[in-house]
Structures are given as structure tokens and as C-alpha cells.
NUMAR-207981 format. One record per atom (N, C-alpha, C): residue number from 1; residue in one letter; atom name; x, y, z. Coordinates in steps of 0.1 Angstrom, whole numbers, plus 5000, padded with zeros to 4 digits. Last residue first. Layout:
% NUMAR-207981
<site NUM,A,CA,<X,Y,Z>>
...
***
This chain:
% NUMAR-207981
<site 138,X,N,<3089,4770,4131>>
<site 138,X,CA,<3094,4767,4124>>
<site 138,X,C,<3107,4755,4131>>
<site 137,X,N,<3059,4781,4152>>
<site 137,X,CA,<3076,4780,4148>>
<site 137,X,C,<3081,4767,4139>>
<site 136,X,N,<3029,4782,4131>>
<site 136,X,CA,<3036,4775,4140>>
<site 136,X,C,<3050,4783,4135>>
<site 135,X,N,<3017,4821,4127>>
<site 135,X,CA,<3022,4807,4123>>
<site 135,X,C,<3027,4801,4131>>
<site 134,X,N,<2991,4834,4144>>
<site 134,X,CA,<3002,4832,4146>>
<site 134,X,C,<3011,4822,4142>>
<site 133,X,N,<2967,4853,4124>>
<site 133,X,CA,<2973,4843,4127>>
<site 133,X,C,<2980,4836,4132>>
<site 132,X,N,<2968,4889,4125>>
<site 132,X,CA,<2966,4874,4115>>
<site 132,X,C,<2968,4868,4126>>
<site 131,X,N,<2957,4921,4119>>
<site 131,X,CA,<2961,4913,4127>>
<site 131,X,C,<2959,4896,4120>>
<site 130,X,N,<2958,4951,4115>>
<site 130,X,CA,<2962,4942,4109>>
<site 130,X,C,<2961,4930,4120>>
<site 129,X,N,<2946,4987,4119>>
<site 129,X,CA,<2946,4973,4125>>
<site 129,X,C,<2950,4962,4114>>
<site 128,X,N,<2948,5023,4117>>
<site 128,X,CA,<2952,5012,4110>>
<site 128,X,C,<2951,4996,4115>>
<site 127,X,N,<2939,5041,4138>>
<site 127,X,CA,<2939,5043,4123>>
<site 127,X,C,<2941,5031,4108>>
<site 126,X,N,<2925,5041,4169>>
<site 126,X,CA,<2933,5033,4155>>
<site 126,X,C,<2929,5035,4144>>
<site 125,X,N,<2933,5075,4188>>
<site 125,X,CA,<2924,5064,4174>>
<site 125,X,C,<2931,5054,4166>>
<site 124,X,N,<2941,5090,4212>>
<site 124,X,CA,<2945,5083,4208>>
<site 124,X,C,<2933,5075,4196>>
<site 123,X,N,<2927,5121,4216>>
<site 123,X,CA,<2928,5106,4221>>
<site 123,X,C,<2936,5101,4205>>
<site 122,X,N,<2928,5150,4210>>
<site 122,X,CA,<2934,5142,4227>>
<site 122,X,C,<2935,5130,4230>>
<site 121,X,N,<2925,5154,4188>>
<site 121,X,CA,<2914,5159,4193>>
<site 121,X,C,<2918,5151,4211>>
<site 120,X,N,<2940,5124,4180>>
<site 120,X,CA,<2928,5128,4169>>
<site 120,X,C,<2922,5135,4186>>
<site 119,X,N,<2966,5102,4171>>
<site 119,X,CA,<2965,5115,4183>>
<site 119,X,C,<2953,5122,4177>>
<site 118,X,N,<2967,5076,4154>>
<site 118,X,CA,<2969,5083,4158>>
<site 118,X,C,<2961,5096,4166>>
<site 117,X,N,<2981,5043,4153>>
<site 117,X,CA,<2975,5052,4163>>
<site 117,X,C,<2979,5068,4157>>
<site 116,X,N,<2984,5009,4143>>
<site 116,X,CA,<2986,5023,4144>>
<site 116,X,C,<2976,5031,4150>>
<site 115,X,N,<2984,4978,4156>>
<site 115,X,CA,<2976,4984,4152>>
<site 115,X,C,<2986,5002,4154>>
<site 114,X,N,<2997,4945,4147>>
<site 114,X,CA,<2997,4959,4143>>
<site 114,X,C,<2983,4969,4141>>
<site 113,X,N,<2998,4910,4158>>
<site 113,X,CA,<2988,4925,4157>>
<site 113,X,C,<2998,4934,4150>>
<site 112,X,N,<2993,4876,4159>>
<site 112,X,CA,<3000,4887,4156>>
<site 112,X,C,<2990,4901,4152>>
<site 111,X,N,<2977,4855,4179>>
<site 111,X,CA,<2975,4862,4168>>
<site 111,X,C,<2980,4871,4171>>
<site 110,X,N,<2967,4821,4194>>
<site 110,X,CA,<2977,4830,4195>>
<site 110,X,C,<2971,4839,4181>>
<site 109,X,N,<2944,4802,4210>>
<site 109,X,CA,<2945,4812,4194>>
<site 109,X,C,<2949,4825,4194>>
<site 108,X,N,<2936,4782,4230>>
<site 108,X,CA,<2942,4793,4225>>
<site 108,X,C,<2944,4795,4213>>
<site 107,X,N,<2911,4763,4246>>
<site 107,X,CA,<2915,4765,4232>>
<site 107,X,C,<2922,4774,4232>>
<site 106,X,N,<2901,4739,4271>>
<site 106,X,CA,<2910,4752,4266>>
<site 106,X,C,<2916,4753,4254>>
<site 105,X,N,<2870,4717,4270>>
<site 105,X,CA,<2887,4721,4265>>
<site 105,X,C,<2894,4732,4265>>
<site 104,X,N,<2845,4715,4265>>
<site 104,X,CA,<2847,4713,4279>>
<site 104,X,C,<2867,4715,4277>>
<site 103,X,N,<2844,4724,4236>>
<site 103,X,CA,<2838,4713,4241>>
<site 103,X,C,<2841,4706,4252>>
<site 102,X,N,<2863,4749,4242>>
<site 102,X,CA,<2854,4744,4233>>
<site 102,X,C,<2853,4726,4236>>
<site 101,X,N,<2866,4780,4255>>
<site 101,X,CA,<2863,4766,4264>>
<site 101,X,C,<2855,4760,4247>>
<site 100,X,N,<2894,4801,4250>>
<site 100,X,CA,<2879,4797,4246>>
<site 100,X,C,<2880,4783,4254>>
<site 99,X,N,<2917,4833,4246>>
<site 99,X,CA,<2911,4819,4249>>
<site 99,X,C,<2894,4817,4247>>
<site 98,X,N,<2935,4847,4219>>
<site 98,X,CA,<2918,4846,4223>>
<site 98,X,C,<2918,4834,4232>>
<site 97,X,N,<2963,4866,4224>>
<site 97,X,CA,<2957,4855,4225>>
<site 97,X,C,<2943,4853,4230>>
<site 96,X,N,<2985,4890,4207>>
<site 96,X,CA,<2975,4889,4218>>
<site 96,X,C,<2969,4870,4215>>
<site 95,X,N,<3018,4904,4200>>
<site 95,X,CA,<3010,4891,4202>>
<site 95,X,C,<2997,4895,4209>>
<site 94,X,N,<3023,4934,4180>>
<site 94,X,CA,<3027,4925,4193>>
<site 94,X,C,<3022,4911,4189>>
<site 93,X,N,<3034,4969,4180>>
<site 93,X,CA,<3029,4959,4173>>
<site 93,X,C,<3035,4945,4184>>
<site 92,X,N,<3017,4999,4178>>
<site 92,X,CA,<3019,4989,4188>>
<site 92,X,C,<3017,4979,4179>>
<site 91,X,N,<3029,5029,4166>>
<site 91,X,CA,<3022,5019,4164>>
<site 91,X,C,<3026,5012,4173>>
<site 90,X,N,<3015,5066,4165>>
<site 90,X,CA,<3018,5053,4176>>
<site 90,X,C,<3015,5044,4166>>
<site 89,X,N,<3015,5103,4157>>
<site 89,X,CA,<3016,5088,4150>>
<site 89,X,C,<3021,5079,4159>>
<site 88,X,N,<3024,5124,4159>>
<site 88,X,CA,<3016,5118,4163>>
<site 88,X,C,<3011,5113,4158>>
<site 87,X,N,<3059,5117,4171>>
<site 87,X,CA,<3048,5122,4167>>
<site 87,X,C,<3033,5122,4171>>
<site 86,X,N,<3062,5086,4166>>
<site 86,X,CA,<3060,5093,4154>>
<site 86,X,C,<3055,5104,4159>>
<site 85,X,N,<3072,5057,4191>>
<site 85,X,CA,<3060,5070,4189>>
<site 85,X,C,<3066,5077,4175>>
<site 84,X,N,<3063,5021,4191>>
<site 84,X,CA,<3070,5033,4186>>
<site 84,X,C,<3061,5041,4184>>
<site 83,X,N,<3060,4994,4213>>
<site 83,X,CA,<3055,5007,4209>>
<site 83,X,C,<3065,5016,4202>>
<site 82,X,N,<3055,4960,4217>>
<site 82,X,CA,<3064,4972,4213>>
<site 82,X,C,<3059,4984,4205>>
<site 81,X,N,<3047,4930,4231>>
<site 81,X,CA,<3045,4941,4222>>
<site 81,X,C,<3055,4952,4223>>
<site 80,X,N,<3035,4898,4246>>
<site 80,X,CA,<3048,4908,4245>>
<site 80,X,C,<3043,4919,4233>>
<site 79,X,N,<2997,4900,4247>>
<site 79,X,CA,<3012,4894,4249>>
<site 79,X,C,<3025,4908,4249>>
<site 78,X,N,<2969,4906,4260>>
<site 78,X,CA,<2978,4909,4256>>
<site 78,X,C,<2991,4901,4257>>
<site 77,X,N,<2940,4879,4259>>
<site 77,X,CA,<2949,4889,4267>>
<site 77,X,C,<2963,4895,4256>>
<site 76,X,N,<2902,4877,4256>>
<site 76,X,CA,<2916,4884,4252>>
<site 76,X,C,<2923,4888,4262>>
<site 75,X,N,<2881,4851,4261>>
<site 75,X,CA,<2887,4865,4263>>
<site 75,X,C,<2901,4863,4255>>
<site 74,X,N,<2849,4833,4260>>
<site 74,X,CA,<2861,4838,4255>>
<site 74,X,C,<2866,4849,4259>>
<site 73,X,N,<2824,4831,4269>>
<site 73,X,CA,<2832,4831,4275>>
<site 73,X,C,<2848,4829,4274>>
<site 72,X,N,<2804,4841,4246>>
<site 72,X,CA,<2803,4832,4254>>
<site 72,X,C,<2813,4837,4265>>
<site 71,X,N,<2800,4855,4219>>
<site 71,X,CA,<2810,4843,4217>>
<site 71,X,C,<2811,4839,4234>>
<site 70,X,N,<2782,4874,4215>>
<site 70,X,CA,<2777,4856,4212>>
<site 70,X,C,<2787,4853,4216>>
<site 69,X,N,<2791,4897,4211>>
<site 69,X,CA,<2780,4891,4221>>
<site 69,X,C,<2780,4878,4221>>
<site 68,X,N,<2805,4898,4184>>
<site 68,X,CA,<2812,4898,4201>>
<site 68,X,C,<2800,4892,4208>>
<site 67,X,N,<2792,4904,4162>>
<site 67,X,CA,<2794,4891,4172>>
<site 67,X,C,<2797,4883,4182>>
<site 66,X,N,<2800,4924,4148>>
<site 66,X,CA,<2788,4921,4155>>
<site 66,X,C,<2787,4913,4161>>
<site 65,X,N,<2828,4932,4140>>
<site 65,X,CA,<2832,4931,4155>>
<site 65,X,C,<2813,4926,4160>>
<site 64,X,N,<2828,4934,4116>>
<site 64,X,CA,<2835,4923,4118>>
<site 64,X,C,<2828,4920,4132>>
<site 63,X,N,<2805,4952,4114>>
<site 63,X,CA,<2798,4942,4108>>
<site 63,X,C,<2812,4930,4113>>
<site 62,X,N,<2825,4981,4120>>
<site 62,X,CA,<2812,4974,4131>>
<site 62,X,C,<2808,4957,4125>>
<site 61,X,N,<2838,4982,4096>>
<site 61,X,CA,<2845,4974,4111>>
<site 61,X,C,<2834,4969,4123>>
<site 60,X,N,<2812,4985,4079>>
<site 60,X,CA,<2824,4975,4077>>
<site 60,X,C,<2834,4968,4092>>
<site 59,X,N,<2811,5016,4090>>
<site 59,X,CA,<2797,5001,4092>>
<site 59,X,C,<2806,4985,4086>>
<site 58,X,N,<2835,5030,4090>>
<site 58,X,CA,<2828,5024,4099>>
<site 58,X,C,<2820,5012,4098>>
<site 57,X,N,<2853,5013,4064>>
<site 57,X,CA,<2846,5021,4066>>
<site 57,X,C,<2839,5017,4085>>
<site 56,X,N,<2871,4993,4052>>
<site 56,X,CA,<2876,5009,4054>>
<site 56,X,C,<2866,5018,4054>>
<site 55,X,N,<2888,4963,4056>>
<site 55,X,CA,<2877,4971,4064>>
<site 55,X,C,<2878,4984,4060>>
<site 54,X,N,<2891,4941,4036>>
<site 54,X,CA,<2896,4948,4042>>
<site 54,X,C,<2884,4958,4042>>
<site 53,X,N,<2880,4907,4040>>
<site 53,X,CA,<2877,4917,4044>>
<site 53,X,C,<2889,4928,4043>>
<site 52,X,N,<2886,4877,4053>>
<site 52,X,CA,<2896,4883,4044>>
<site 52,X,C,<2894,4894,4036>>
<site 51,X,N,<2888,4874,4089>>
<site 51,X,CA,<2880,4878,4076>>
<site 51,X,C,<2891,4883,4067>>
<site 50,X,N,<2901,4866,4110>>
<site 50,X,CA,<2893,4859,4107>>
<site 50,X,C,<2885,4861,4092>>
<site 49,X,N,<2918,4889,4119>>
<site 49,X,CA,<2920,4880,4116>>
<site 49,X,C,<2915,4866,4112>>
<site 48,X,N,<2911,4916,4098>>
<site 48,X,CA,<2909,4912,4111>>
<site 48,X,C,<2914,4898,4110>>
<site 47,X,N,<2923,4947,4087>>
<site 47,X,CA,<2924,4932,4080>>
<site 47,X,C,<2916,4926,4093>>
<site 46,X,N,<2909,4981,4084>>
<site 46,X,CA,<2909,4971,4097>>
<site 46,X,C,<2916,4960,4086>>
<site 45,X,N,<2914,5014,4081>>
<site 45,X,CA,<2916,5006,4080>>
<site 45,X,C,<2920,4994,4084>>
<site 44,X,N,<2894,5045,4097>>
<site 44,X,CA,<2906,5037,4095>>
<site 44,X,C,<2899,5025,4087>>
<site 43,X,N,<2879,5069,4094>>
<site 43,X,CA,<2886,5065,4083>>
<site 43,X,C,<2895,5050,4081>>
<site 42,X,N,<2872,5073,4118>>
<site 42,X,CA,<2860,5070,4109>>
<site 42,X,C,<2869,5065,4097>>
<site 41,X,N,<2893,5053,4144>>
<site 41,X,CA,<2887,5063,4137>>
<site 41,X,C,<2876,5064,4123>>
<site 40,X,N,<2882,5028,4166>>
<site 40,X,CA,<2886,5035,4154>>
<site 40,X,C,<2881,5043,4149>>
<site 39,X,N,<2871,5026,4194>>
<site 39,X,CA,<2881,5031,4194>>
<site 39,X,C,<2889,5029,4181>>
<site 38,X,N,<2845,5020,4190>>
<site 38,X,CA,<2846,5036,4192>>
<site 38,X,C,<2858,5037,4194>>
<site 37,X,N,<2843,4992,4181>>
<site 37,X,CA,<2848,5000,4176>>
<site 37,X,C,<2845,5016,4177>>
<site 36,X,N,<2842,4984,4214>>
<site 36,X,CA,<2857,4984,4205>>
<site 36,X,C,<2855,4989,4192>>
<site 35,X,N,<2822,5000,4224>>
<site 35,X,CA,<2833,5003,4230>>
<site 35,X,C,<2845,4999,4218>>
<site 34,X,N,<2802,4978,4202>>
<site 34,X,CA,<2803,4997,4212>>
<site 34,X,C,<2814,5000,4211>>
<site 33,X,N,<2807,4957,4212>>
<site 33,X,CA,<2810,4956,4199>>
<site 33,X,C,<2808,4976,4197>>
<site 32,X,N,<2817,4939,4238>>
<site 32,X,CA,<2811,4952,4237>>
<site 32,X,C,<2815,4960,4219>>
<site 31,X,N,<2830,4920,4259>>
<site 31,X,CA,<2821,4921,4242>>
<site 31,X,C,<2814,4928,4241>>
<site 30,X,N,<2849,4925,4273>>
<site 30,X,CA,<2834,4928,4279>>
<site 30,X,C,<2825,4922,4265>>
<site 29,X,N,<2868,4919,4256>>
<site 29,X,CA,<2866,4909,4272>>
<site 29,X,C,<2850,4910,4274>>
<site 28,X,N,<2869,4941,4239>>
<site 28,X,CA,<2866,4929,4235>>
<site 28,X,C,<2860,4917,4248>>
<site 27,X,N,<2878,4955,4266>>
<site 27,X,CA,<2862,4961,4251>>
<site 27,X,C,<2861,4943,4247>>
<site 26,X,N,<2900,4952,4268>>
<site 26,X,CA,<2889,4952,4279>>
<site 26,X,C,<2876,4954,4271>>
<site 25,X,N,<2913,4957,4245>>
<site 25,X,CA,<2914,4945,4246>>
<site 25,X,C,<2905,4943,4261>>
<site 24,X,N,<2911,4983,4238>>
<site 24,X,CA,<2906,4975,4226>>
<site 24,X,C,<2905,4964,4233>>
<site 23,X,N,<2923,4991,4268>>
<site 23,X,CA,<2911,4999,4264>>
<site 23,X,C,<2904,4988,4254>>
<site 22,X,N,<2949,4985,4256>>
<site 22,X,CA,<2944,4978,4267>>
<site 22,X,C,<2926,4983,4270>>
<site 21,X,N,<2954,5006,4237>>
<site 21,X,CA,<2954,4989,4232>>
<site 21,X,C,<2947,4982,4243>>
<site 20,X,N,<2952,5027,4256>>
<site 20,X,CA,<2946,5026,4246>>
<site 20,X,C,<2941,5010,4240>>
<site 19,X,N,<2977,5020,4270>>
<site 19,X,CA,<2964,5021,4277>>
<site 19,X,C,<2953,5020,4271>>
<site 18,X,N,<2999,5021,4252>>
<site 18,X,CA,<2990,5012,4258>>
<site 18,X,C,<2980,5006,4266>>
<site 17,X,N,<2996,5048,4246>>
<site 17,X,CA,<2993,5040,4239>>
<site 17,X,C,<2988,5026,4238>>
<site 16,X,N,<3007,5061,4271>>
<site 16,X,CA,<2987,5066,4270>>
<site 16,X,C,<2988,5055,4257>>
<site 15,X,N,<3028,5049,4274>>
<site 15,X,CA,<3017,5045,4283>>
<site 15,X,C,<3006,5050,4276>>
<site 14,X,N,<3038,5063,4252>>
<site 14,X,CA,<3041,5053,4256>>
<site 14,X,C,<3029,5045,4258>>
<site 13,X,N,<3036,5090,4271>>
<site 13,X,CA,<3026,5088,4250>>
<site 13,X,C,<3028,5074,4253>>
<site 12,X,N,<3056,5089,4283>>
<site 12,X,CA,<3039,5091,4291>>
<site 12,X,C,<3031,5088,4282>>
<site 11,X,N,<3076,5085,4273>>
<site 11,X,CA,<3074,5079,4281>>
<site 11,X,C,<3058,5078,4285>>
<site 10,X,N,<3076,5113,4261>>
<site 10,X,CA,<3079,5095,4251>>
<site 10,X,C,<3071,5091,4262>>
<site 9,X,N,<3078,5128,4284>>
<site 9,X,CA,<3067,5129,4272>>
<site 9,X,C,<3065,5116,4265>>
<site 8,X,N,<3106,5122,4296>>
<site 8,X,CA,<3094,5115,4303>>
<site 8,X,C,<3080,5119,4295>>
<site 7,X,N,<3120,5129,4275>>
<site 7,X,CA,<3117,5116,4276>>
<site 7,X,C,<3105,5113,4286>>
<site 6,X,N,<3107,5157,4255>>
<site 6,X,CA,<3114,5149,4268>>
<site 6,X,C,<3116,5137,4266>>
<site 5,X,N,<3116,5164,4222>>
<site 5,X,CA,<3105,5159,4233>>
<site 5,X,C,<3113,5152,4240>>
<site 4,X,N,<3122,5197,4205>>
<site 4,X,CA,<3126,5182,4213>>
<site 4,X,C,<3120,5181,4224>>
<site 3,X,N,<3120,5214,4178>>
<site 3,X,CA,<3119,5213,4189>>
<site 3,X,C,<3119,5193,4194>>
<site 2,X,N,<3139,5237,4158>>
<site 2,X,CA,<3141,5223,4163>>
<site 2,X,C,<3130,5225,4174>>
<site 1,X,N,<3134,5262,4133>>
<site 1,X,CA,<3133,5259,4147>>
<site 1,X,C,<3131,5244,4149>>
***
């Protein structure tokens, strides 16, 4: 037996995956080291882009993200990205950018993402996070 998903189902997983990423990236805004890692699963696997750490335990992703409090008046926004569904399996892979006020100056710090998703019990969980550094263009 074949079975086949609508499009407006793509469509709506789509959304519930970005809603999710957007969920990681209002968590971080708030710095809420809570919120962003309740949205990986107990198993996942983090790189982050500041640590050369691979993360594959809860108390490991909590120890990247303890910091959030401190960092002041930095935020996260999303850039261009692109979702593919699997199932249930999502990955969104993109740009986001940290801004920061450092020494009365606007700092950006562009950084490439991948994070996977998968469908765990109705929600959405990152299973997987990568994220680096945005090389200069070339």
C-alpha cells in the first residue's frame, strides 16, 4: 500500500517547522537557556558555533546555551532558509545572525545552520544542530 501526502499537509509541516526554528530563535532573544534547550531532544546532537564541543547529551547542550543570561542585548534573527520534509524527519538549513552593541558599535555575526527535526509525540525536536561561521565571499 502507497500512501500520499497532500500538499496542503507539506505545506502545513512546512510551517509547523518553521515555527519551531522560530520558537529556537525567540528562546535565544529572550535568553532563556530553559526554553532553548527544551527544544532538543534527549538524544540530540549539537556542533555550536562557538565550541568545538560535540554535544550529545542533555547537560552538554544545557552547559553551551548557560550563558544566554549574560549576553546583554544581543539578539537573533533568521535569514534565508529552506525546509525539507522526510516524513518524519525536517531539516531547515539556512543563515541566522547574532547582533551585538560592542563598545557603543553594531556587531553582526552572520552563521550558517542545519538543524534536523524530528516529529517526537506531536512536536517537532531538534535532533541534530550544526551551525558555524559564515565564511567571507570569496
Amino acid at each position: 500500500m502507497t500512501a500520499f501526502v497532500s500538499a496542503p499537509v507539506f505545506a502545513d509541516t512546512v510551517k509547523d517547522v518553521e515555527a519551531t526554528t522560530q520558537q529556537w530563535i525567540a528562546a535565544m532573544n529572550r535568553k532563556s537557556t530553559t526554553d532553548v534547550v527544551a527544544l532538543y531532544a534527549k538524544d540530540a546532537v549539537f556542533f555550536g558555533t562557538t565550541s568545538p564541543i560535540l554535544r550529545d547529551t542533555p547537560a552538554l547542550v544545557n552547559d553551551y546555551f548557560k550563558n544566554l543570561p549574560n549576553l546583554g542585548d544581543s539578539t537573533m534573527a533568521m535569514g534565508d532558509h529552506r525546509v525539507q520534509v522526510f516524513g518524519d524527519v525536517a531539516i531547515n538549513t539556512g543563515f541566522y545572525i547574532r547582533t551585538a552593541l560592542q563598545n557603543g558599535k553594531e556587531v553582526k555575526s552572520p552563521a550558517r545552520f542545519t538543524f534536523v527535526y524530528q516529529l517526537r509525540q506531536g512536536k517537532w525536536l531538534i535532533v541534530e544542530h550544526h551551525s558555524s561561521v559564515l565564511p567571507e565571499a570569496r
